[in-house]
N, C-alpha and C positions, 0 to 999 in steps of 0.2 A: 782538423784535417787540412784545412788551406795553409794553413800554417807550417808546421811539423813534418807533414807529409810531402811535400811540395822540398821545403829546406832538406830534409831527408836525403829524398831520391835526386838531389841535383851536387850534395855533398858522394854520394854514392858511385854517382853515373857522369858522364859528360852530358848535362842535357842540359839546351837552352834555358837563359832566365829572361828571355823574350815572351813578352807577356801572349804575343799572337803565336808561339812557340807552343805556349803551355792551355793544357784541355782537361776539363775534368767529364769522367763517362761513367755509368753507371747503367744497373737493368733494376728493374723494379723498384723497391726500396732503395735501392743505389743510387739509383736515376735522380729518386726525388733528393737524397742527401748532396750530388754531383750539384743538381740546379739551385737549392739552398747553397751552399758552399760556393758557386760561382756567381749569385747574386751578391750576396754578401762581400766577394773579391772581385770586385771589375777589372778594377786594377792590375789585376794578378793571372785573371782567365780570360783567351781567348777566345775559347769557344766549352761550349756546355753541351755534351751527351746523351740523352736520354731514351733507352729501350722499355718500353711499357713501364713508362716512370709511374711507381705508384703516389699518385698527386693524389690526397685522400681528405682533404680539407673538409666537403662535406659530410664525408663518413666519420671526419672527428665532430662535427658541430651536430650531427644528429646521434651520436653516443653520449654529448653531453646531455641534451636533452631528454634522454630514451631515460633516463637515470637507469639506465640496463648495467650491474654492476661488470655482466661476462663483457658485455661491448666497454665499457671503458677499459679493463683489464686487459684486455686487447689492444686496444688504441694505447695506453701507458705504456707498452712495452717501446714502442717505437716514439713517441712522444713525452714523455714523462708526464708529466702533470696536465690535463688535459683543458682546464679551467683558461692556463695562459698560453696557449697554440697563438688563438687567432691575434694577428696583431704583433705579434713578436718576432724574433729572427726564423723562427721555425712554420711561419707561415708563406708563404711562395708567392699567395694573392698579396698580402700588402708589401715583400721585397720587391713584386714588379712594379706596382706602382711609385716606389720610390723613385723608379727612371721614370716615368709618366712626370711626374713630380719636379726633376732634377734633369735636362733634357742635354746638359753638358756633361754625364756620366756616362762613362764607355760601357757599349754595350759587345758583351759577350756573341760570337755566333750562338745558336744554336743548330742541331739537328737532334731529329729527335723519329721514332719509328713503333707503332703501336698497331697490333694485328685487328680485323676488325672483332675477331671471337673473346678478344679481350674484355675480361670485365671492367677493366680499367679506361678501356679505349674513349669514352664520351669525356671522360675526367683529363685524358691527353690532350684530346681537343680542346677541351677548356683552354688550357694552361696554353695550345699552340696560339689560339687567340689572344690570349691576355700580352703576351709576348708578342706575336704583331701588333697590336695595338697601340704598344707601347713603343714602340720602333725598332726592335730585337729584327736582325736577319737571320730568319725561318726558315730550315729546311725541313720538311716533315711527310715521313710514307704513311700511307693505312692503309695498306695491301687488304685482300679479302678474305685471305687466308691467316693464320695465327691466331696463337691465344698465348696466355701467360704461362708462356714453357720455353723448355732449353732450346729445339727446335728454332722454333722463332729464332729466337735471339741468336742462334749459331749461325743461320740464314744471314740476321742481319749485321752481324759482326765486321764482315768483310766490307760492306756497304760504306758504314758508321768510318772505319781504315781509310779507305777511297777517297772519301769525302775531309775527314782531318788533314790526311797529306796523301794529297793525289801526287800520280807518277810511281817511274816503278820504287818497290822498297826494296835496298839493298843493305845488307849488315858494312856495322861503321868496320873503318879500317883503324879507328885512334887505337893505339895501344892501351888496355883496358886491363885491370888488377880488378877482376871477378870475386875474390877467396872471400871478401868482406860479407859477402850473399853466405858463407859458408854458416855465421854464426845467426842467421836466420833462423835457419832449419833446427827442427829437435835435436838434441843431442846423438840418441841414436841411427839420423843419417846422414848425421858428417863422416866425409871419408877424408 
C-alpha cells in the first residue's frame, strides 16, 4: 500500500510528493494498517490517521495462547499466520520502538481519536503512549461519547480534515483529465 498506492494516486491526480504533503488515515482495521504502513515509511509519510484503530496486539497474543481454534481463525483473517505477528512488520509495538531505537528517523505526525464506549479505546491509549514516548507528535481526542460505529467516526472525520490541512478547503483550479477514474468503476456504471 505505501508503495502502489501512493505511486498510483499521484500518477492519477496532481498531488504533492512532499513527504509533509502526504498522510495515511484509516478507521478501525484501517487505522491499524494506516499506522503499520506509515511506520514502516517515514520517509514517505507525514502524518498517520487513526479512528478507533483497531491496535489488537494483545488480543492476537492471547488467541495464540487460548489455543481457541475460532479465536485464531479470527485473528488469521486480518493477520495471517498468527505465530509470526509479534516482532515482525505487522506488529506496531516493536515498529515504534524502532524509532525509540533509531532517534534520527523522521517521525510521522500523528492524530488519532477513540470514543470512550469503544472497545478498543484502552488499546488506543496504549499505542497514544508508546508513540509519545517514543518522540511521535500526538494529537489524540477520547470524547465521552462514542463507540466503534459510523456515527463516531462521521463526527470525527471533519475534525481528523481540520487538523491534516487547516484553513479553508477550496477545490483546485489545475486543469484536471478525471475520465482515467472512469475505468475504476464496474463496467456497468461507466457512462
Amino acid at each position: 500500500m505505501s508503495e502502489e498506492l501512493v505511486d498510483f494516486t499521484r500518477r492519477l491526480l496532481p498531488l504533492s510528493a512532499k513527504r509533509e504533503d502526504t498522510a495515511l488515515a484509516g478507521i478501525s482495521i484501517g487505522a491499524y494498517t494506516a499506522v503499520i504502513n506509515g511506520l514502516l515509511r517515514p520517509d514517505r509519510f507525514g502524518s498517520i490517521i487513526s479512528l478507533s484503530g483497531a491496535f489488537m496486539r494483545d488480543r492476537v497474543l492471547e488467541a495464540v495462547e487460548s489455543h481457541s481454534p475460532r479465536k485464531k481463525r479470527y485473528y488469521e483473517r486480518f493477520f495471517g499466520d498468527l505465530d509470526t505477528v509479534i516482532g515482525s512488520e505487522k506488529d506496531y509495538v516493536a515498529l515504534i520502538d524502532r524509532f525509540r531505537d533509531n532517534p534520527d528517523l523522521p517521525r510521522p505526525r500523528f492524530y488519532g481519536a477513540c470514543g470512550e464506549h469503544d472497545n478498543l479505546c484502552q488499546n488506543n491509549r496504549d499505542v497514544v503512549q508508546l508513540l509519545r514516548d517514543a518522540g511521535f507528535d500526538v494529537t489524540y481526542h477520547e470524547p465521552d461519547i462514542g463507540a466503534h460505529e459510523w456515527p463516531f467516526w462521521n463526527a470525527w472525520i471533519d475534525c481528523t480534515l481540520d487538523w491534516c490541512a487547516p484553513g479553508e478547503m477550496c477545490p483546485s483550479t489545475a486543469e484536471i483529465d478525471y475520465s482515467a477514474l472512469t475505468s475504476l468503476r464496474p463496467p456497468e456504471e461507466q457512462h
